[in-house]
TIMARMAR-354874 format. One record per residue: residue number from 0; residue in three letters; x, y, z of N, C-alpha, C in turn. Coordinates in steps of 0.1 Angstrom, whole numbers. Example, Ala and Ser with C-alpha at 12.3 -4.5 7.8 and 13.67 -1.06 7.14 Angstrom:
BEGIN
<n: 0 res: ALA n_px: 132 n_py: -57 n_pz: 78 ca_px: 123 ca_py: -45 ca_pz: 78 c_px: 132 c_py: -33 c_pz: 78>
<n: 1 res: SER n_px: 128 n_py: -22 n_pz: 71 ca_px: 137 ca_py: -11 ca_pz: 71 c_px: 129 c_py: 0 c_pz: 79>
END
This chain:
BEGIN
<n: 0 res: UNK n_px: 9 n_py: -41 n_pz: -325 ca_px: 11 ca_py: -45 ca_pz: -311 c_px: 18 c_py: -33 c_pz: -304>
<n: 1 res: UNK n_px: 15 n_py: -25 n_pz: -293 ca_px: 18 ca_py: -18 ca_pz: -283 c_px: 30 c_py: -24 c_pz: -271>
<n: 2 res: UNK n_px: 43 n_py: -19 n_pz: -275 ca_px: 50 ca_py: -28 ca_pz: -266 c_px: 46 c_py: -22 c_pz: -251>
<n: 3 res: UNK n_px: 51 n_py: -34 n_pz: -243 ca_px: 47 ca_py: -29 ca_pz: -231 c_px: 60 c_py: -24 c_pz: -224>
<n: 4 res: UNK n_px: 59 n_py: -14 n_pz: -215 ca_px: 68 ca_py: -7 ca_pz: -213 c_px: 66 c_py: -10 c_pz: -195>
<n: 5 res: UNK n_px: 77 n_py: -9 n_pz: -186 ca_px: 78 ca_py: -7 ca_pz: -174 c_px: 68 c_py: 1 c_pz: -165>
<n: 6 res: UNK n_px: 62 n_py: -3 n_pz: -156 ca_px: 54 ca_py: 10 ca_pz: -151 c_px: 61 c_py: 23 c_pz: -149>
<n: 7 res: UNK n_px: 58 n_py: 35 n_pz: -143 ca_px: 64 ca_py: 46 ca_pz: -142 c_px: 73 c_py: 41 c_pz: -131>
<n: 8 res: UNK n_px: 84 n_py: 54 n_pz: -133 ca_px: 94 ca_py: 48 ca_pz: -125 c_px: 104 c_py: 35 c_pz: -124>
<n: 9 res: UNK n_px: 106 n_py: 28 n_pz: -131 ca_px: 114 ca_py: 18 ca_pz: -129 c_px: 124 c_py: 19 c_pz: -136>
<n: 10 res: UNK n_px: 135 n_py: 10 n_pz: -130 ca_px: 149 ca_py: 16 ca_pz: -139 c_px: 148 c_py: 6 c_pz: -153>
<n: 11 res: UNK n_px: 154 n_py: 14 n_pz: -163 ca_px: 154 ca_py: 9 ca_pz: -178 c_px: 167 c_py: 12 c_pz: -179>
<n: 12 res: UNK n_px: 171 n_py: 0 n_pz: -190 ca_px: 185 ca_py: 8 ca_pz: -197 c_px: 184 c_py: 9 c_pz: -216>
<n: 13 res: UNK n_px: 188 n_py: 20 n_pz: -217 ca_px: 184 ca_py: 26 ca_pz: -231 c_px: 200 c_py: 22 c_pz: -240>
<n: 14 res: UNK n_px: 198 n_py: 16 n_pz: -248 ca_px: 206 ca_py: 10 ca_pz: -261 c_px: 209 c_py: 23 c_pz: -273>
<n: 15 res: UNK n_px: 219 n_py: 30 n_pz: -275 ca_px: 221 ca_py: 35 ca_pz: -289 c_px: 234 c_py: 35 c_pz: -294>
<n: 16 res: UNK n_px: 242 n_py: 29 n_pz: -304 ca_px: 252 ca_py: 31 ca_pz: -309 c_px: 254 c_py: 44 c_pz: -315>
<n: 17 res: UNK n_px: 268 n_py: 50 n_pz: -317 ca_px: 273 ca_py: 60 ca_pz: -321 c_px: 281 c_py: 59 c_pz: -330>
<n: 18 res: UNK n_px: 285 n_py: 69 n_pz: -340 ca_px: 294 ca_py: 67 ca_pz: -352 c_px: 307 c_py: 65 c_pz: -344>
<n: 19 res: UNK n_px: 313 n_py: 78 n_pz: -329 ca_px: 326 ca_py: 80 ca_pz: -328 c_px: 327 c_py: 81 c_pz: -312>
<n: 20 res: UNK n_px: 336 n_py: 80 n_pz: -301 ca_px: 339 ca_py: 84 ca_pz: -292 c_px: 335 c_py: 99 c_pz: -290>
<n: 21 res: UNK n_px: 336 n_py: 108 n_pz: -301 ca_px: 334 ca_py: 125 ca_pz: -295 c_px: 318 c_py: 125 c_pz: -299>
<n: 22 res: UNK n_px: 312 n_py: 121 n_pz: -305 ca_px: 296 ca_py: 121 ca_pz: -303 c_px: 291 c_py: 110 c_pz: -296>
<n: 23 res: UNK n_px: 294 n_py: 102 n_pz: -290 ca_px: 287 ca_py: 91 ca_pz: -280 c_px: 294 c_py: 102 c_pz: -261>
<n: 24 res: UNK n_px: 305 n_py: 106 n_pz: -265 ca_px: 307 ca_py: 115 ca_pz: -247 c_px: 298 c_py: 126 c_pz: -248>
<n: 25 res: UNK n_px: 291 n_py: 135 n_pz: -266 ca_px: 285 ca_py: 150 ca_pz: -264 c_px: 271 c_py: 142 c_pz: -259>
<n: 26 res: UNK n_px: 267 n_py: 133 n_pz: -266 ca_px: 253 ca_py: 127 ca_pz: -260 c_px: 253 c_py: 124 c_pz: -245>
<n: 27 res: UNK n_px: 260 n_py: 114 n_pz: -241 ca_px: 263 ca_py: 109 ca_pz: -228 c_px: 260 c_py: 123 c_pz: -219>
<n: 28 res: UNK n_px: 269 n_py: 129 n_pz: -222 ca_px: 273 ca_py: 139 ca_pz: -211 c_px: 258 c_py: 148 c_pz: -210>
<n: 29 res: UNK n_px: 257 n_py: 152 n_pz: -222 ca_px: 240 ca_py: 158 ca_pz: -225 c_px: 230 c_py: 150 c_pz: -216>
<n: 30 res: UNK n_px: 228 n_py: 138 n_pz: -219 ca_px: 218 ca_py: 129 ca_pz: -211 c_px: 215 c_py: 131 c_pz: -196>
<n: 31 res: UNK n_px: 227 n_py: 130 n_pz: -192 ca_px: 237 ca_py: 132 ca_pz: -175 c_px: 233 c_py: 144 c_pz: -172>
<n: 32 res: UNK n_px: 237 n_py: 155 n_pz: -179 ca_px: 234 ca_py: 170 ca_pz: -174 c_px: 222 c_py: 171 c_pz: -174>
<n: 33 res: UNK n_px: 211 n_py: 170 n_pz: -184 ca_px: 200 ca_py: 171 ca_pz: -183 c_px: 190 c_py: 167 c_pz: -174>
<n: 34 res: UNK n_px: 195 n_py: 158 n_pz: -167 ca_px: 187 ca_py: 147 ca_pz: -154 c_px: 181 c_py: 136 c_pz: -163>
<n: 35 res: UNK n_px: 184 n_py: 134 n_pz: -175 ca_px: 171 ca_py: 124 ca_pz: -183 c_px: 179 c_py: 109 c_pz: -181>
<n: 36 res: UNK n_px: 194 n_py: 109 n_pz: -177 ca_px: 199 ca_py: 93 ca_pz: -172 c_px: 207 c_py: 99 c_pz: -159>
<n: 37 res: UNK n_px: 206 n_py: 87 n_pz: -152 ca_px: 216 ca_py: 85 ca_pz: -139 c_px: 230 c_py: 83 c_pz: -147>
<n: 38 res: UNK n_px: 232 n_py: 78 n_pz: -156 ca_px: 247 ca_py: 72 ca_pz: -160 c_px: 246 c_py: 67 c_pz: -177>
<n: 39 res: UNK n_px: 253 n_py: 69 n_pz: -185 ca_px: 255 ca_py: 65 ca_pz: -196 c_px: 272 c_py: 62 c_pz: -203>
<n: 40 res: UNK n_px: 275 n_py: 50 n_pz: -196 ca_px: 284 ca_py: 42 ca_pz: -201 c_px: 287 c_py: 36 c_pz: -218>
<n: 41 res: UNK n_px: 302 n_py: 45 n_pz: -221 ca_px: 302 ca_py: 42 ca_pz: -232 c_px: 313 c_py: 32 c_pz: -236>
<n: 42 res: UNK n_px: 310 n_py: 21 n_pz: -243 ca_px: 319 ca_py: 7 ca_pz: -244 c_px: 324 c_py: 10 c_pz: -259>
<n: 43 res: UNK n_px: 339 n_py: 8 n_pz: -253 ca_px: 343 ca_py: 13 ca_pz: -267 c_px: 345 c_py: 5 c_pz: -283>
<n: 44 res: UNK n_px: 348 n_py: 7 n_pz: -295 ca_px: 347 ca_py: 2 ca_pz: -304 c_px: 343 c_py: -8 c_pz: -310>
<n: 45 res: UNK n_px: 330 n_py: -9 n_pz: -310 ca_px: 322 ca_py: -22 ca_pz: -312 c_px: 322 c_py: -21 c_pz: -329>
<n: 46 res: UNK n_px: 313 n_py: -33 n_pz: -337 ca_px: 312 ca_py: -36 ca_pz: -352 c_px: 300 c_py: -39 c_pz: -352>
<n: 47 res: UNK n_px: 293 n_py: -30 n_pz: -362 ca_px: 283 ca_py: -32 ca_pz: -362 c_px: 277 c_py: -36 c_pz: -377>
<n: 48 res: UNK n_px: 268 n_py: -52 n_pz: -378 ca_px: 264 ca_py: -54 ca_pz: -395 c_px: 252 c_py: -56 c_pz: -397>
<n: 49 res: UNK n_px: 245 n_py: -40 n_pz: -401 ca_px: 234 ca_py: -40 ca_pz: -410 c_px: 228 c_py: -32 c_pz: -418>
<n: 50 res: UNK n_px: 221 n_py: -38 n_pz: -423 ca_px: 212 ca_py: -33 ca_pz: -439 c_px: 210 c_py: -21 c_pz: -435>
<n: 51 res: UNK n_px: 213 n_py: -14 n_pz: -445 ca_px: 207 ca_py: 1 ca_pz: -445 c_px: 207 c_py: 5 c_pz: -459>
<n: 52 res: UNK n_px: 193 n_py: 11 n_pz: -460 ca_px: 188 ca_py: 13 ca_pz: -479 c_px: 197 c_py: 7 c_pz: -488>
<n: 53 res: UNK n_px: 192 n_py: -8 n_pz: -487 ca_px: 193 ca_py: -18 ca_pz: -498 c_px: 206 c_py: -25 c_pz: -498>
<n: 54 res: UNK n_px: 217 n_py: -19 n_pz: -491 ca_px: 231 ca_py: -25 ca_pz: -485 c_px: 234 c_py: -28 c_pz: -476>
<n: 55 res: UNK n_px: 243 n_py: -44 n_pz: -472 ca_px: 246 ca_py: -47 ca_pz: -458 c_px: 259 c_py: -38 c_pz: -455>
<n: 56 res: UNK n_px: 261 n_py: -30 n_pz: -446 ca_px: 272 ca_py: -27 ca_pz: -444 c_px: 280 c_py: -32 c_pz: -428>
<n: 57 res: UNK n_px: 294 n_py: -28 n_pz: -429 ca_px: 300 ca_py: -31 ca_pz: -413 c_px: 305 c_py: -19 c_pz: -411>
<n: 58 res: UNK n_px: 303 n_py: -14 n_pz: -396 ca_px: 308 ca_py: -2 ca_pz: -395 c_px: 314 c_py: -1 c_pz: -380>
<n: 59 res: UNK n_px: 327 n_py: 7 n_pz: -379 ca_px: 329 ca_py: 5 ca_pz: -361 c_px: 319 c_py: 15 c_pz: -357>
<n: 60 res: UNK n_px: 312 n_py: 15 n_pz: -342 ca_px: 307 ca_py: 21 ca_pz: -337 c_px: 312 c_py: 22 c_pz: -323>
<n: 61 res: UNK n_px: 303 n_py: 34 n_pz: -315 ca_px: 305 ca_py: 33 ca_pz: -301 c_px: 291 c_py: 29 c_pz: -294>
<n: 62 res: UNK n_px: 291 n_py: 20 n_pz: -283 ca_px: 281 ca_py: 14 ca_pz: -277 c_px: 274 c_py: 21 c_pz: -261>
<n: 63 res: UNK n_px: 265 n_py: 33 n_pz: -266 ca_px: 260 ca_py: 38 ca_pz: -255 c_px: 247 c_py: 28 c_pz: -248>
<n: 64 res: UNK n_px: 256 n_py: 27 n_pz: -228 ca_px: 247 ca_py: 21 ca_pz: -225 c_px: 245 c_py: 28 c_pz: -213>
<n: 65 res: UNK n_px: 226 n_py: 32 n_pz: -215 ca_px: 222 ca_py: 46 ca_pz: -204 c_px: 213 c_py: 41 c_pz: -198>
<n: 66 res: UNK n_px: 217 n_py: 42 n_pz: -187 ca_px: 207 ca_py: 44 ca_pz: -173 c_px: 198 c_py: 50 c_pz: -171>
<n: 67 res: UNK n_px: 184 n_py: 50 n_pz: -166 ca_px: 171 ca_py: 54 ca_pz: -164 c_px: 160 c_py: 51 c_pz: -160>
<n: 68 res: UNK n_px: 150 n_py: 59 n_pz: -158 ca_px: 138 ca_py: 59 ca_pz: -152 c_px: 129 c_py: 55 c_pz: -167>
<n: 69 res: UNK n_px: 115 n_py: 43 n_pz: -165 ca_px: 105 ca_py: 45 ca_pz: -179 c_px: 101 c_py: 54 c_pz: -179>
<n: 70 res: UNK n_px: 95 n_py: 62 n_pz: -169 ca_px: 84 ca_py: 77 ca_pz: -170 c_px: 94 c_py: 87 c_pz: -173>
<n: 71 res: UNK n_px: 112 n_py: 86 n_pz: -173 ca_px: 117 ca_py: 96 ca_pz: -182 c_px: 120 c_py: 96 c_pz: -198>
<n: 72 res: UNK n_px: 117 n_py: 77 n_pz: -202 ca_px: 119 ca_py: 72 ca_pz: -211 c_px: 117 c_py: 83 c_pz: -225>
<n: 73 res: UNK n_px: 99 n_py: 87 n_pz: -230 ca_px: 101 ca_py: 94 ca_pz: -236 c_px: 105 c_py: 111 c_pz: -243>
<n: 74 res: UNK n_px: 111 n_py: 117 n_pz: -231 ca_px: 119 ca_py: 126 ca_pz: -232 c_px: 131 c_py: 125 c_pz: -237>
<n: 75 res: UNK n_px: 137 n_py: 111 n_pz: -232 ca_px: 152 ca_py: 109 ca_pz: -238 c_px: 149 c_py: 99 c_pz: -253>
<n: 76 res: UNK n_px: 141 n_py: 99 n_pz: -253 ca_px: 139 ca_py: 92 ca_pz: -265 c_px: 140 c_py: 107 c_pz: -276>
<n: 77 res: UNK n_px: 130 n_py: 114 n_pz: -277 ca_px: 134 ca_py: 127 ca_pz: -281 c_px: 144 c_py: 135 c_pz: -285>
<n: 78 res: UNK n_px: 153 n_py: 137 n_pz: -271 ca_px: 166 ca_py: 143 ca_pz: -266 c_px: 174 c_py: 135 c_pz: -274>
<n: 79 res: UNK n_px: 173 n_py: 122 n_pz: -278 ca_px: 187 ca_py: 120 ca_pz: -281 c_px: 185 c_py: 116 c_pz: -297>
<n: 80 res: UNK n_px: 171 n_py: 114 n_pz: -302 ca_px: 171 ca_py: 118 ca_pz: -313 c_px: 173 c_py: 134 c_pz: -319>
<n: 81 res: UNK n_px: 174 n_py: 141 n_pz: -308 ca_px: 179 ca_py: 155 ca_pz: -315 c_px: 190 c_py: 159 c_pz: -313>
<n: 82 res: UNK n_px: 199 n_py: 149 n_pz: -306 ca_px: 214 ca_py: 152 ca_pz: -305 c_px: 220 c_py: 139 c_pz: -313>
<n: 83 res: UNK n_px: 214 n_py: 129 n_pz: -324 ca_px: 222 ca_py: 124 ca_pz: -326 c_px: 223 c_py: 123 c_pz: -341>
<n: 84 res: UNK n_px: 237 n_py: 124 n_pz: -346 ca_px: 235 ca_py: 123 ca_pz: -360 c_px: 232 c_py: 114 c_pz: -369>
<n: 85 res: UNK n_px: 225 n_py: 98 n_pz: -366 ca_px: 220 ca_py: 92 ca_pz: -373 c_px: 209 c_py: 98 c_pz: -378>
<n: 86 res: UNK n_px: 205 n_py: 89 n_pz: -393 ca_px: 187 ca_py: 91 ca_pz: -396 c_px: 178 c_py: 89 c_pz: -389>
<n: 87 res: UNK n_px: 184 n_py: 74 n_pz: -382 ca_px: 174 ca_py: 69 ca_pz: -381 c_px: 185 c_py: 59 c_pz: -371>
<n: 88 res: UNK n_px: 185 n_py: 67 n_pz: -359 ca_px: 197 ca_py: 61 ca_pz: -346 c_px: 187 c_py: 49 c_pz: -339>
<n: 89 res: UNK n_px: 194 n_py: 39 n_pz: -336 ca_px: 191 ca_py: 30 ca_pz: -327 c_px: 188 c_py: 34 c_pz: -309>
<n: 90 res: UNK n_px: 175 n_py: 30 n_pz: -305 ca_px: 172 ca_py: 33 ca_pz: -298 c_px: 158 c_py: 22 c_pz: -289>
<n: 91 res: UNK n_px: 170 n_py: 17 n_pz: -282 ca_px: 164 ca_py: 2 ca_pz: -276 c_px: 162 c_py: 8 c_pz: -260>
<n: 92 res: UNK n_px: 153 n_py: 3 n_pz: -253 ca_px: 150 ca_py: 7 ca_pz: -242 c_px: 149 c_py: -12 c_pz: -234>
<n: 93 res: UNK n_px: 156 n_py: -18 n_pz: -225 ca_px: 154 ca_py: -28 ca_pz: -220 c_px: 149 c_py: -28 c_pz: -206>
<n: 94 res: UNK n_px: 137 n_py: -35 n_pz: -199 ca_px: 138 ca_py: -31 ca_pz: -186 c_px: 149 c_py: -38 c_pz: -177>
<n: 95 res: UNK n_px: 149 n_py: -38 n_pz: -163 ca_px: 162 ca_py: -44 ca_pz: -154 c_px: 150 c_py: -49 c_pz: -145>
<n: 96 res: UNK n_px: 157 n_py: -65 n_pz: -149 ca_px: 151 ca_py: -77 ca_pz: -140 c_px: 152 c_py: -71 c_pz: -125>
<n: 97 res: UNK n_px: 165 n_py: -71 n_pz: -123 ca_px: 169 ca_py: -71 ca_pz: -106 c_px: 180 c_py: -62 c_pz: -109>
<n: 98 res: UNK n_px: 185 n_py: -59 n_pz: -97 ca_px: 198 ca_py: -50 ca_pz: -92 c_px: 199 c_py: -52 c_pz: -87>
<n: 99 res: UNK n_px: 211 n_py: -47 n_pz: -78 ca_px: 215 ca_py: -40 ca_pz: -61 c_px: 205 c_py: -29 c_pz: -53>
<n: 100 res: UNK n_px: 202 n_py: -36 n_pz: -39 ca_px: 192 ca_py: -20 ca_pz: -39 c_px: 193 c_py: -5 c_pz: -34>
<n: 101 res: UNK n_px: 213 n_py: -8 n_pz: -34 ca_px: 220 ca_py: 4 ca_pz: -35 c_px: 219 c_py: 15 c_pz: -48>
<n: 102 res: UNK n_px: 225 n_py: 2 n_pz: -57 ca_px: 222 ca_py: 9 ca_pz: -71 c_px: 213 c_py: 16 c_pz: -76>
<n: 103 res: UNK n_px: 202 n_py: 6 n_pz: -73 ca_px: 189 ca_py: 12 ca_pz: -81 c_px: 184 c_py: 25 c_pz: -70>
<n: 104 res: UNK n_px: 186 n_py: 24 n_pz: -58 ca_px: 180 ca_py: 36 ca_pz: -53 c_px: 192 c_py: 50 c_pz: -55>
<n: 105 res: UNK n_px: 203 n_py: 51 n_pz: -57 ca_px: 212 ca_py: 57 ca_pz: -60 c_px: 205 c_py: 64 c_pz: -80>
<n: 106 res: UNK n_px: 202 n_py: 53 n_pz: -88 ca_px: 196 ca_py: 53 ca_pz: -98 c_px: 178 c_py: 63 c_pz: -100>
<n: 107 res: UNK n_px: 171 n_py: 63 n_pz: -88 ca_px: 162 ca_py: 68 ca_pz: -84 c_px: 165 c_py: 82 c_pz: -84>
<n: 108 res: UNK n_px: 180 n_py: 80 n_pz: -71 ca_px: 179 ca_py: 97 ca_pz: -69 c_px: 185 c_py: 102 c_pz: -78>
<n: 109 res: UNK n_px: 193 n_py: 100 n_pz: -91 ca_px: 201 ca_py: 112 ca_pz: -101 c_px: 192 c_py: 114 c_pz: -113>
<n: 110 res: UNK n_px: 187 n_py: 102 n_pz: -115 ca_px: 173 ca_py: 112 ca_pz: -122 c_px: 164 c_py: 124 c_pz: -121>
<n: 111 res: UNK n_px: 168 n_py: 130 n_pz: -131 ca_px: 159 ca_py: 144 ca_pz: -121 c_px: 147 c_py: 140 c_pz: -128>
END
């Protein structure tokens, strides 16, 4: 099955947890600079529990939550698989029902 994705252009918010605060701000800030998110808000010290090769484990993490366009979607998909030190990092893309139409046009323009 082919998920379906947002048409071009619409705001999305991209899901990835982090091992620590100093690699969820080098990503963040990376993302930001780059023009690939308007914003990537990082929530701090979340717990995260699951399986990984054949063990359940619990681990603190940090909870990156990033703002964006779907037509910049797979660039940052990329990007932040090469800036992040998971194997195999979590990387959820959700689209945005509604907003503000301050926001989202504010959201429009810092995407480069």
């Amino acid at each position: 099955m082919i998920p379906r994705m947002a048409s071009p252009a619409e705001p999305i918010v991209v899901l990835t947890t982090c091992p620590d605060q100093a690699v969820a701000s080098r990503i963040a800030h990376e993302l930001v600079q780059s023009g690939l998110a308007a914003c990537a808000s990082r929530v701090g010290q979340v717990h995260s529990t699951y399986r990984w090769q054949g063990a359940i484990r619990d681990e603190p993490e940090v909870l990156l939550v990033i703002k964006t366009l779907s037509n910049r979607y797979p660039e940052l998909e990329m990007r932040l698989k090469s800036l992040h030190p998971y194997e195999v990092p979590e990387i959820i893309a959700l689209p945005v029902a509604a907003g503000s139409a301050e926001y989202l046009s504010w959201l429009q323009g810092a995407v480069g």
